[in-house]
Each structure stands twice: as structure tokens, then as C-alpha cells.
N, C-alpha and C positions, 0 to 999 in steps of 0.2 A: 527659494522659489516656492509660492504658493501650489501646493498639488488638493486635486478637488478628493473629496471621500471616491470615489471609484476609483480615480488614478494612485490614492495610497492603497486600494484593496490590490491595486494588480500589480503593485509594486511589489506590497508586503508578500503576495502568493507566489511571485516571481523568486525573490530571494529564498523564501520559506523551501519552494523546491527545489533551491539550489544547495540549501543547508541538509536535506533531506539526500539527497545523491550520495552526499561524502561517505554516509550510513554505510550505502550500498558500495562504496568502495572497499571502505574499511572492511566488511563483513567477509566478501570476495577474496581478499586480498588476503586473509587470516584462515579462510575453509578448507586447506590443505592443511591447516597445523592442531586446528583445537574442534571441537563440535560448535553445532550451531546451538544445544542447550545453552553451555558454557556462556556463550555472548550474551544470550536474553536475560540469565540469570543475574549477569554482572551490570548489562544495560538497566533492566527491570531495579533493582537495588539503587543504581546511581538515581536512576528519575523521578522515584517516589521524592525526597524533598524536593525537588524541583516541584512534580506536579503537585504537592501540594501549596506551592506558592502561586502558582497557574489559577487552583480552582480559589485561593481567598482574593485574587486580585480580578478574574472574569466573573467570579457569581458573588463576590463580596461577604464571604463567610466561607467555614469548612463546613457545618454542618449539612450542604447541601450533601455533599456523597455518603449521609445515612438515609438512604432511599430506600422504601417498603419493595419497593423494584427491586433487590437486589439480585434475585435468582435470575430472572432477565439481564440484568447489567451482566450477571457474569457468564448468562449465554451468549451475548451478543458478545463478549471478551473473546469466548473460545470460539465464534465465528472466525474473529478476525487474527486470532492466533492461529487458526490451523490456516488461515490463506496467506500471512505471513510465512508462515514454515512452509509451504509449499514454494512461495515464491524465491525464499533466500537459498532452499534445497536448488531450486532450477537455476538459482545463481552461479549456484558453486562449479556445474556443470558448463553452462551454456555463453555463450557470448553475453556481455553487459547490454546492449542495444536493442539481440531478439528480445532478451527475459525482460526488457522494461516496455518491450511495443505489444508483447505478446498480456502483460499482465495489464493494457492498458485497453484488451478488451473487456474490460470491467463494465462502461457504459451500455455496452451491446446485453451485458446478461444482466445490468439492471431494466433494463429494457421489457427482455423477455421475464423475467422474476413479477415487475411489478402487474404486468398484464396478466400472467397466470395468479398471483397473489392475491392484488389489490383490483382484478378485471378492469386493468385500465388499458383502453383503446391501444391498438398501435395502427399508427395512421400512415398515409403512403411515403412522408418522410423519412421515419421511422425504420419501414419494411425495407427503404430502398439502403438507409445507413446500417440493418441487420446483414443485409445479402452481401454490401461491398466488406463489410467489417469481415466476416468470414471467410469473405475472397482471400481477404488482406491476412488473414491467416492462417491460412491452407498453403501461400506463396512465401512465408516464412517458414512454414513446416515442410515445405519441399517435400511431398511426398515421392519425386520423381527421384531422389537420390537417392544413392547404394544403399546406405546406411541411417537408420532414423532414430535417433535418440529419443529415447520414450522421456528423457528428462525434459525434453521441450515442452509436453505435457503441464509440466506443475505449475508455470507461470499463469498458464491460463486455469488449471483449478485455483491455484489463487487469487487471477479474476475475479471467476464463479462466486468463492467463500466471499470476496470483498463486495459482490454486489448483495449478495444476502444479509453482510455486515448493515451494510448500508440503507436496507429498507427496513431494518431491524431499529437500523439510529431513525428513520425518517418515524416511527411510530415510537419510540421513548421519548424521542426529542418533546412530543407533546407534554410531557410531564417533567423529565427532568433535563439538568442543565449539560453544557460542554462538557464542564469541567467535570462536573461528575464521574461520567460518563469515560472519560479520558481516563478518571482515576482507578475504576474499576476496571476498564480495559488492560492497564497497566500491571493491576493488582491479578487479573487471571492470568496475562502472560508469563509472571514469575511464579504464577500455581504451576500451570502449564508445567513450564521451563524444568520446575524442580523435579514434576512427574517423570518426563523425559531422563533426568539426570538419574531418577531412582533406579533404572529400567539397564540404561546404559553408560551411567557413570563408571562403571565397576572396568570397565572393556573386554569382558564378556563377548560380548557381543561384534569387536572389531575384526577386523579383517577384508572389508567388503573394499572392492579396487577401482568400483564408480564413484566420481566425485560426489555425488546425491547423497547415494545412500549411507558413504565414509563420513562425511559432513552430519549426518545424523547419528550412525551408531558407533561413534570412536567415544573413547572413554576418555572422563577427567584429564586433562592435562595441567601440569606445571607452566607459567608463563612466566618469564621476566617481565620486570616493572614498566617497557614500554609497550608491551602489546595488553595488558592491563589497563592500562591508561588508556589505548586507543579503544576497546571494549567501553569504559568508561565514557569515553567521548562521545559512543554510542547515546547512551544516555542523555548526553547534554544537548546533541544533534537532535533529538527525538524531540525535546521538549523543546526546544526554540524555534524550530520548523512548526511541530503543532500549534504553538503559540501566535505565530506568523500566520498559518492558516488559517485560523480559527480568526482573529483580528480581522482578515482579508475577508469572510466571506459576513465578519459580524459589519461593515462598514460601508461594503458595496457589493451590487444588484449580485448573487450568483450567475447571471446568465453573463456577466461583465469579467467574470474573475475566471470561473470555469474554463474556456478555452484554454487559457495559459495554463492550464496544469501538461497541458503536452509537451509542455521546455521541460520536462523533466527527459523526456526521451534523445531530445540534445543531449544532453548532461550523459545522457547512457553511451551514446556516442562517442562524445567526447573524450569520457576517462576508460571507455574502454580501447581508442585510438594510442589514447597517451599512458595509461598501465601496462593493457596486455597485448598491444599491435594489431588488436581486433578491429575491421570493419565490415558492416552488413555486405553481402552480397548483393546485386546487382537488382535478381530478384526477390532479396529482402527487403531492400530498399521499396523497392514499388509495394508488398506488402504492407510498410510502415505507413507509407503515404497514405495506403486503402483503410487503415486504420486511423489514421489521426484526422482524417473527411470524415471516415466514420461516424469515430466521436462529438466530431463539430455537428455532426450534424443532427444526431442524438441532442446536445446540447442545445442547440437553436430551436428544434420541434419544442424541448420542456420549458425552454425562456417563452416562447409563445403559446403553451397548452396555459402557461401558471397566468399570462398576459388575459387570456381570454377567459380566464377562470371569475367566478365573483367575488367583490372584495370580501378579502376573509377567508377565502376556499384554500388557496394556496397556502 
């Protein structure tokens, strides 16, 4: 069957997020046994030869990721490592479905970021998708209940980081490529990852009996050759999802492919249904919905700001 370039972009991003999820299983599913350094370090390790097959095959050379950029590259790396760590910290804690709807107010504070940043307008679309996004997460945070886990917190600092990541990519982007860019990413996370390991590899530092904060300061563990492997897998998940992504958004219109990035939050659903017996609440539900209108609708004002822009501008 003949599919047009937009119908393989929203293919490719559709599967991409679906290859992307298992990550968040895998990760979840292992954060009571090992830290979360341990997996980036192991993940970080496995993907460097991957990505660097990624950057000769989209920019058609390696020398693109020797970029006079690099002190930027590897800022915008530890952007988007610490909203990683924050997001897979809220993982270890929290239901699969809140931590994926709550991290998925990321559009909302590119939102607010770009108009403090880059003073760009926010217009009544906009304002009307900031107010329900926040509704929508305030009814996930349940502040009416007994008890409120501060770890619900870090999805959405991971948000935050990942919107800052991302207007950081929207101004390198002018100069250098994906691949690059993905490469250095890569390359701070296993800085990161080791810094982390130096601090609390030793287990020193273990004892702490919240999942969060155990998931980060437990020390070095021994693993058998299958939870290595699935650490591993980590790796190969990473690159074939970003690969997918990257394809989906290089092929067709972003205002076309963008929405579907919210079947990621099925996905969150789903395997937290069929993992851990996890389903949102009632009132998280209605949260999630107030988020994912949100976003669309975030996305629908920037498909038509770039539409009305002059050619070139966007």
C-alpha cells in the first residue's frame, strides 16, 4: 500500500513512541533493585555505536559532531539529563500513566519559556490551553487527598527541564544537525550518569525507603546476565525510537505528526494496567484529558503562528 510522506511520518512517530514506552517499563520494573545511574551508564555505553551509525546515515558523515558548539551541546545534554532523572526518579514512585500525563505538560512550559525567552506572543489560544493544562494538573495532583507525594513533583520538573531542552534544540538546531546533537546528548548523559555513580556507587549513601530517592542513592549492584541485557535493550530502544522520530518529523509537516506524540500516554496506561494493576483515578482521568486538549491545542496555535509566519521565518 502506497502511504504518502505524512502518513509515513505519523506512522513512523506512532511506532517510535511505542518503541520508546518499553524503555519506561523496563526502567520501572528494575528501580527497586539497581539505581537509576547504573541503567544510563549501561544504556549510554550500548548507544554510542548505534548513534554513531544514526549520525553517518542522517547527516552523511561523522564529522558533523565536531561542532565549535560543544560547550552548548553539552549544556543542552545536561538540560535534558536532569529532566530525564527527574522524570524516571517520579517513575520509580508513581503510577506509569500519572508520570507520563504529568511529564506531558512539557508543551505548556514551552509555552510560557518561549514567550519569557524569545518574547513571543501568547495569544488567546494559547492562554486558554495554559489555564485547562494546569487545571488538568492540579486534578492529577489531587491536592484534596490525605496524603501527597512530593514525588508527583518531578515528572512535571521534568517537563519544565525538557521544555528548556527543547528551545535550546530550537536555537542549535540553526547551526548544527540531529545527529549531532543526539550524539552529544548521549555523550553528557554517560558524563552525568558516571558523576552520579562517583557520589553513590560506593552505597554510602543507601538506606533512604522512598522509592525516588532509593532509585537514586543505592549503590553499585551485581546483576545477572538478564537484567543486563534488558539495561542494554535500554540502549537499542533509545536509538531506534529516536531514529523513528527524527525520520517522522524529518518527512512530514510537524503540525501533522506532533499530536500523536500523546499515544505515548496510552502506552502509559496500558503497561501500567498490565504490569503493576495500576489504573488512573477517576479524577485523573479527567486531568489527563485536560492535558492532552491542552497540548493539542498548544500544537494547533504553533501549526498556525509558523502558517502565518513569512516564508523563511519559521
Amino acid at each position: 500500500m502506497h502511504l504518502s510522506a505524512t502518513q509515513r511520518g505519523i506512522l513512523a512517530l506512532v511506532v517510535g513512541i511505542a518503541v520508546f514506552s518499553l524503555q519506561d517499563v523496563i526502567l520501572k520494573r528494575l528501580s527497586g533493585d539497581y539505581p537509576l545511574y547504573q541503567a544510563m551508564i549501561i544504556r549510554s555505553l550500548t548507544a554510542v555505536p548505534l548513534l554513531l551509525v544514526i549520525v553517518r546515515v542522517l547527516d552523511g558523515r561523522l564529522t558533523t559532531i565536531t561542532s565549535p558548539n560543544w560547550g552548548w551541546m553539552l549544556a543542552r545534554g545536561f538540560l535534558n539529563f536532569t529532566a530525564y532523572t527527574a522524570y524516571y526518579l517520579g517513575l520509580a514512585a508513581m503510577p506509569m500513566a500519572d508520570t507520563v500525563a504529568l511529564f506531558f505538560t512539557a508543551p505548556l512550559f514551552i509555552t510560557l519559556a518561549a514567550a519569557l525567552i524569545f518574547k513571543e506572543r501568547i495569544g488567546p489560544m494559547n492562554l486558554l490551553a495554559l489555564l485547562a493544562g494546569f487545571a488538568g494538573m492540579l486534578m492529577i495532583f489531587n491536592p484534596s487527598a490525605r496524603v501527597f507525594d512530593p514525588a508527583a513533583l518531578l515528572p512535571v520538573l521534568g517537563a519544565f527541564g525538557y521544555a528548556l531542552t527543547q528551545l535550546a534544540t530550537r536555537v542549535l538546531g540553526r547551526t548544527e544537525t540531529a545527529g549531532a546533537m543526539t550524539f552529544w546528548g548521549n555523550l553528557t548523559f554517560l558524563a552525568s550518569a558516571l558523576a552520579l555513580a562517583a557520589v553513590f556507587g560506593s552505597g554510602a549513601h543507601e538506606g533512604a525507603t522512598h522509592p525516588s530517592l532509593a532509585f537514586l542513592t543505592r549503590g553499585w549492584q551485581e546483576m545477572p546476565l538478564r537484567d543486563l541485557l534488558l539495561f542494554m535493550a535500554c540502549g537499542l530502544i533509545a536509538s531506534v525510537g529516536l531514529s523513528l522520530l527524527t525520520y517522522a518529523y524529518r518527512v512530514a509537516p510537524s503540525s501533522s505528526v506532533a499530536p500523536f506524540e500523546y499515544s505515548f500516554i496510552i502506552w502509559g496506561v496500558l503497561w501500567g494496567w498490565l504490569f503493576w494493576a495500576q489504573l488512573p483515578t477517576l479524577l485523573a482521568w479527567g486531568g489527563i484529558a485536560l492535558l492532552i486538549g491542552a497540548g493539542l491545542l498548544v500544537i494547533r496555535a504553533e501549526a498556525q503562528r509558523e502558517k502565518a509566519a513569512p516564508e523563511g521565518a519559521a
